[in-house]
DOLUMNU-695377 format. One record per residue (C-alpha): y, z, x. Coordinates in steps of 0.001 Angstrom, whole numbers, plus 500000, padded with zeros to 6 digits. Layout:
# DOLUMNU-695377
YZX;...
END
This chain:
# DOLUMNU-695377
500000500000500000;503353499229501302;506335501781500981;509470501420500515;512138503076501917;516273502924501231;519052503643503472;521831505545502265;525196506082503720;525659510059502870;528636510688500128;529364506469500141;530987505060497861;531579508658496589;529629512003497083;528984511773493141;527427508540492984;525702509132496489;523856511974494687;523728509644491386;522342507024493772;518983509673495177;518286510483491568;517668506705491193;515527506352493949;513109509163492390;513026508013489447;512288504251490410;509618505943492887;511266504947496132;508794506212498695;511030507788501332;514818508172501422;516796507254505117;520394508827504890;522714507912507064;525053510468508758;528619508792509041;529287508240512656;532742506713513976;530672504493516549;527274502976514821;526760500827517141;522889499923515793;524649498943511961;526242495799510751;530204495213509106;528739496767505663;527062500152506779;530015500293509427;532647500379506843;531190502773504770;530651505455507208;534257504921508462;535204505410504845;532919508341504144;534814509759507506;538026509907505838;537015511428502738;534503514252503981;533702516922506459;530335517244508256;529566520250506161;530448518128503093;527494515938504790;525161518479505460;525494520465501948;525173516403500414;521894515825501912;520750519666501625;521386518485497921;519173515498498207;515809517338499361;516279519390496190;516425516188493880;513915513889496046;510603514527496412;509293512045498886;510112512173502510;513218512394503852;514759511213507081;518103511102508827;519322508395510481;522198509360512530;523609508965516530;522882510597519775;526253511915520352;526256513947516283;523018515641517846;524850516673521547;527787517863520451;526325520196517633;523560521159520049;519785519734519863;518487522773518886;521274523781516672;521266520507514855;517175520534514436;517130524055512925;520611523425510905;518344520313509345;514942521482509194;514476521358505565;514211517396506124;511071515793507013;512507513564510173;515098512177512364;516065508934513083;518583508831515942;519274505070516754;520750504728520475;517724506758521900;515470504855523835;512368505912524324;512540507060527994;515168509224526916;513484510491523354;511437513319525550;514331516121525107;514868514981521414;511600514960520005;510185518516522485;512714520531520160;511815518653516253;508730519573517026;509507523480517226;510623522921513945;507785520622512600;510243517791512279;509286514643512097;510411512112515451;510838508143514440;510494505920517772;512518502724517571;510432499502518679;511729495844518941;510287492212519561;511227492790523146;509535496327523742;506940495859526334;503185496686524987;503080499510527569;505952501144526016;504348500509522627;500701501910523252;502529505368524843;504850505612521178;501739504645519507;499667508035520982;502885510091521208;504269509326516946;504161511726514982;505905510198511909;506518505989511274;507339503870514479;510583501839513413;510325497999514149;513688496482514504;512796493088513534;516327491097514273;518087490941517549;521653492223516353;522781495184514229;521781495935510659;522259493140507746;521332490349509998;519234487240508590;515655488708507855;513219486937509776;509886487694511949;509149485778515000;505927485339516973;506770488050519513;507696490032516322;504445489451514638;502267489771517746;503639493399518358;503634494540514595;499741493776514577;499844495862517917;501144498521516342;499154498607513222;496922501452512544;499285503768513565;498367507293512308;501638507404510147;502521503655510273;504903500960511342;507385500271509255;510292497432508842;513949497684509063;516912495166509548;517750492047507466;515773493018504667;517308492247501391;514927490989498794;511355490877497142;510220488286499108;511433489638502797;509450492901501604;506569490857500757;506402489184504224;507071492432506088;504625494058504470;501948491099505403;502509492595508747;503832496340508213;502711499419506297;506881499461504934;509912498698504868;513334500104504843;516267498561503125;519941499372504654;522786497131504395;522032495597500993;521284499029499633;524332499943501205;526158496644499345;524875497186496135;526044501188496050;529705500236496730;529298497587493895;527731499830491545;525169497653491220;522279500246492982;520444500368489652;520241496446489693;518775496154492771;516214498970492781;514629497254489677;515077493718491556;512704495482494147;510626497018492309;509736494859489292;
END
């Protein structure tokens, strides 16, 4: 079975309709939520997801953030990640941040590479929280077979060259490493680019899931989120 995950930019377009927004994904039975943490340098995201966590900056404080998603894991049942930026984690403190957050099942921090994941992951695991390695068409199969016997949540494949909202597509390098990868204990799953039924249905030819950012992203400030999660689902 493939799952499905959605990205999230916390309190975007507005902290009620980000809240509005999770209730939706329970009730449509989104597998597993990905919120993003507004960061003033997201270097990893596209023009959409970039704008709205510049906008969410200028409307909210990081404990408006925190108490936002704290809200989430009460409405949500399925897992629940954070997707957020090296520098958010160093300046509250690793440990501080992990044990501030450990209600949520894992973190997703998108400029760490895996040779420097070691001091990230040691202290989530004190607090039995989830670690999500990023992979790419151009990771080398040695790198891959180490994340594959150190995961312990889903490995991330990146499948575009570029930032988030890119043109959905999976080349042969792509394909070759997602069968690699396959048969992870908790998966590989897809992210960047994908926007529709069909890119989910290819991904998941190849994947065990999929996570949907910039469109989910798009459709929130549009008001349209309801649309789209049946477009997905149906």
């Amino acid at each position: 079975m493939c799952k499905i995950g959605i990205y999230l930019v916390c309190n975007y377009p507005d902290k009620d309709s980000f809240i509005e927004n999770v209730k939706m994904c329970e009730r449509y039975g989104i597998d597993f939520l990905e919120i993003g943490l507004p960061f003033s340098d997201p270097v990893a995201d596209g023009a959409i997801i970039e704008k709205a966590s510049n906008e969410a900056l200028k409307r909210y404080s990081a404990n408006d953030f925190f108490e936002s998603i704290k809200k989430s894991r009460e409405i949500f049942d399925g897992r629940l990640y954070i997707m957020t930026y090296a520098n958010l984690v160093f300046g509250c403190g690793i440990e501080t941040f992990a044990q501030r957050y450990r209600f949520i099942d894992g973190v997703i921090i998108a400029d760490v590479p895996f040779v420097e994941s070691e001091r990230f992951k040691a202290v989530f695991d004190k607090f039995d929280t989830g670690f999500v390695y990023f992979t790419t068409p151009e990771s080398s199969f040695e790198t891959l077979k180490k994340i594959k016997q150190k995961t312990n949540d889903f490995i991330y494949f990146v499948s575009i060259r570029g930032t988030t909202g890119g043109e959905f597509g999976l080349d042969e390098d792509s394909i070759e490493r997602l069968k690699f990868l396959k048969g992870a204990r908790h998966g590989v799953v897809v992210g960047f680019g994908i926007k529709t039924k069909e890119h989910i249905k290819k991904a998941c030819s190849y994947a065990d899931g999929v996570v949907i950012g910039s469109r989910a992203v798009e459709m929130a400030q549009k008001g349209q989120f309801e649309k789209f999660l049946i477009s997905i689902k149906q």
